[in-house]
N, C-alpha and C positions, 0 to 999 in steps of 0.2 A: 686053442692056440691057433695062431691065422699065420702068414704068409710075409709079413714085410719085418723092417729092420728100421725100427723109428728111432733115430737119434734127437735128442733132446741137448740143443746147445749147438752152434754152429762157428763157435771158435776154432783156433789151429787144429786141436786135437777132434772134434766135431766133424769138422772138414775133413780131414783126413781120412778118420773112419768110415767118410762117406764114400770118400772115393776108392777105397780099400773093398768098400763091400761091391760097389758100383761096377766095380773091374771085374767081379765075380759072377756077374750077372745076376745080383738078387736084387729083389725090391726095396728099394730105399727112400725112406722116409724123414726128411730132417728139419727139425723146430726151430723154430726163434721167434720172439715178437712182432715182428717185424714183416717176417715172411721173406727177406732180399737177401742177397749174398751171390757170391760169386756161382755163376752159372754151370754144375756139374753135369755133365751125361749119364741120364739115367739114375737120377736124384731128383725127386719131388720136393719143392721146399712147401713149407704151410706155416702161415700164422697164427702163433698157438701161445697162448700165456699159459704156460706148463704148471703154474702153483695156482690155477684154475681148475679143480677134480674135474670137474665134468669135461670141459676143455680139453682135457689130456687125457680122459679116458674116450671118448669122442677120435682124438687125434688117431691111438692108441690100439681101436678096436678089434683092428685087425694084426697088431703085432707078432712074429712069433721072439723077438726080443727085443728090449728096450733098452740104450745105452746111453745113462747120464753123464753125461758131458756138459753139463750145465755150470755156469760158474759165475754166484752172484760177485757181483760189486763187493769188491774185498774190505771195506768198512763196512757192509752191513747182512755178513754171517750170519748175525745171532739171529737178524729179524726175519732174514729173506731165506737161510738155507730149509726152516724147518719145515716152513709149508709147501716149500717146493719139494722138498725132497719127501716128504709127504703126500705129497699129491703124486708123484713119480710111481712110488711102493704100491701104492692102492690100483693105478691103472696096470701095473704089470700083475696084480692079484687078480683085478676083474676080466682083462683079456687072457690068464693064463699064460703068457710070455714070461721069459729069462729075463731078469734083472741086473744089468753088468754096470755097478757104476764105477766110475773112474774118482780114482781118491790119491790122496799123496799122505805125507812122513806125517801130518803135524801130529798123527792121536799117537803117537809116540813121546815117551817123556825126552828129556834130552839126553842122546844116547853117549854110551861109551865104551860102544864095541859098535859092529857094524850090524843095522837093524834088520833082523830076518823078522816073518811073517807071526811068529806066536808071542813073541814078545807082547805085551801087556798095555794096552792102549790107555796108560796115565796121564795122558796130556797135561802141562802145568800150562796152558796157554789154551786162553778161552777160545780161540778158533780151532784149534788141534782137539777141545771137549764139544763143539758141535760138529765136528768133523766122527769123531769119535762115537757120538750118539745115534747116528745116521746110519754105523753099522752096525752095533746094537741093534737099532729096531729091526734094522731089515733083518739081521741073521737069526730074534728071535720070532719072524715073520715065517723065518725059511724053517725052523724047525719046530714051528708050528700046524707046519704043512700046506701055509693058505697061500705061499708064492715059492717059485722057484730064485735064489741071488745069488751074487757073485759080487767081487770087487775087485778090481786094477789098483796097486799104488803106485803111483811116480815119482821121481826126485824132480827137482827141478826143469824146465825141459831144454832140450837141443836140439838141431836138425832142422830149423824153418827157420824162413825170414819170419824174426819177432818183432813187434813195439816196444819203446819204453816200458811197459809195462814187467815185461821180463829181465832176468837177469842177463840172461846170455842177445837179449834186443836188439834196438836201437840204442839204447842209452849205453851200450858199451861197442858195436858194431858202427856208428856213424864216428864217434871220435878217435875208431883206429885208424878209419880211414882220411880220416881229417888231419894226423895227425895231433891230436891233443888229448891233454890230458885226460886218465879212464878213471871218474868218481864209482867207487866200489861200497860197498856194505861190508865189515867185519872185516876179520883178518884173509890180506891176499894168500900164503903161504898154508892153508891148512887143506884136508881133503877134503874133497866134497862130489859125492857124486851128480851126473846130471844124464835124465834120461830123454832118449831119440823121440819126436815124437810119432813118429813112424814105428818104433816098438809100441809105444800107446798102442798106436790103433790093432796092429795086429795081436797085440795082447788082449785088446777088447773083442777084437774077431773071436779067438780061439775061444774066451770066455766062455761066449755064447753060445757057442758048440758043443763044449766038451763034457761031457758029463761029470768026468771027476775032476772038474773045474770048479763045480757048484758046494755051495754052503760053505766056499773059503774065500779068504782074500790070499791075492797073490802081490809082489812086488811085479813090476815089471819089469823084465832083463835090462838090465842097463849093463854100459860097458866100463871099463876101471876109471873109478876114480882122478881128478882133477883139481888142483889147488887152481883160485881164480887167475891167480899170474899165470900160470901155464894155460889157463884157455886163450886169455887172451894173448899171450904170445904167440902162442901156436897161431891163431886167427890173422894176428899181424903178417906174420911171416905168409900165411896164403895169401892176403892181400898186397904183399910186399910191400909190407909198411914198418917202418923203423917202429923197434919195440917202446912202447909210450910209456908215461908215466902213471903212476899208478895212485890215488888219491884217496883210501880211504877215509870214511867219516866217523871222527871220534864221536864214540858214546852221548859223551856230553852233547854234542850238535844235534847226534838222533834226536835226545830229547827234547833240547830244543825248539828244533823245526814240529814237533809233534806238536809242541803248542800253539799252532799256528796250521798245519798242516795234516788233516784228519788219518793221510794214509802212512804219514811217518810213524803215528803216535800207536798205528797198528803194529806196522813192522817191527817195534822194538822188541815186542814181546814174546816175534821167532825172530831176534838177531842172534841167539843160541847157534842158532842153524850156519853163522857162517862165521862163528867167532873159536870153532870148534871144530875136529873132523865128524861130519855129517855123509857116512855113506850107508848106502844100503846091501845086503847080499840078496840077489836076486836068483841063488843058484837052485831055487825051489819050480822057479817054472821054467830053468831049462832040464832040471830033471826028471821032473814033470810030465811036462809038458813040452819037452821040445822045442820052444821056445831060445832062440839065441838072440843075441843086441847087436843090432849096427854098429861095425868098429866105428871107432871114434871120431878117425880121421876123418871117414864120409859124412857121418853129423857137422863136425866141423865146417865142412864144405858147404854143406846143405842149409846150416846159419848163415853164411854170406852170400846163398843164392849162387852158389858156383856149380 
């Protein structure tokens, strides 16, 4: 086992964990294609095609943990998680490093109570069963002795300035302040939880530390639940903005637009997730592990960059 702290993936939650470790004075190592990204103190960036073995055991060799943060292209799951996340497993085997990867709700069937960690990873949606198989292999990796793993899961996330690409984004953060109308997925009115991604990372920290953190998955502490009316209002209200209207998109339309538009015709198949109360109980890593969640409020704040 070596000395640094390689993250794989240099999105929000990437980012963050970088700078979480950074601030700690360890050695930090963070991936991407690419090699660029915003310039950390005391973060090495490197260009590294992570579902390249050699590549990322190369990147890798010095690890003493490795934290997947990687997140292909949401239309191509099936093709692009597995040898990534294969190629991931094998370098934290060959350098002997902790495996912490970060995963979220989908390998859970759709629930009807609030999802704790032993619950039963039946996914009825093909991205929730490669999400699903990912920790299979690695946990019977881990208890076959040839790696040390772990796993983070998150709800949705809060607490940064996001893109469109997220729920809690742009696509709902630019038209509160615009005033206009907020286009939502499922129904506004039901629970849903949604985690900081500032608990991410410290949850990925601890991961990798803690011994009796290894050979489970854990939720990651999030804080109480939210129907999406209530974020967004609440949101408006920091911004001082008249509470907007609220637009969700019938059923019918998802489908729709799916044919025509490759990443609608993905979403329909977790529109479960927001047509229903969707939370999680995370009270296993703060009893745990000590582990508490940013109250709500300051995520709030921290999605509008306040």
């Amino acid at each position: 086992m070596g000395t640094a702290h390689v993250i794989v993936g240099s999105g929000p939650t990437g980012q963050t964990t970088a700078k979480l470790l950074a601030s700690r004075g360890e050695e930090v190592i963070l991936l991407n294609r690419s090699g660029r990204g915003e310039n950390i103190q005391g973060v090495q960036r490197q260009a590294v095609n992570a579902s390249d073995q050699a590549a990322m055991q190369q990147a890798a060799h010095n690890a003493a943990v490795i934290y997947n943060c990687a997140n292909p292209i949401y239309t191509k799951w099936v093709t692009d998680w597995p040898p990534l996340a294969n190629s991931i497993l094998n370098a934290a085997k060959t350098s002997g490093a902790v495996l912490v990867t970060l995963s979220n709700l989908y390998g859970y069937a759709p629930p009807t109570r609030p999802m704790v960690e032993t619950d039963p990873l039946n996914a009825t949606s093909v991205k929730g069963q490669v999400r699903a198989k990912m920790w299979h292999d690695a946990l019977a990796a881990h208890r076959n002795g040839d790696v040390v793993v772990t796993e983070a899961r998150a709800s949705d996330f809060i607490g940064a300035e996001l893109d469109k690409r997220y729920h809690t984004g742009t696509r709902i953060t630019d038209p509160i302040r615009a005033g206009k109308t907020v286009n939502i997925l499922g129904n506004p009115d039901v629970d849903h939880s949604w985690t900081s991604i500032n608990d991410v990372a410290a949850t990925l920290v601890e991961l990798g530390s803690n011994e009796k953190a290894w050979g489970k998955a854990w939720h990651v502490p999030t804080a109480e639940p939210l129907t999406q009316r209530e974020i967004i209002q609440r949101l408006a209200e920091l911004v001082e903005a008249d509470p907007p209207k609220i637009r969700p998109a019938p059923d019918a339309l998802v489908t729709v637009m799916g044919w025509f538009q490759p990443i609608m015709r993905e979403l329909k198949e977790v529109l479960y997730q927001f047509d229903r109360p969707f939370v999680v109980d995370s009270s296993a890593a703060t009893n745990v592990l000590g582990l508490k969640p940013v109250p709500i409020e300051k995520s709030l704040r921290l999605t509008l960059g306040l």
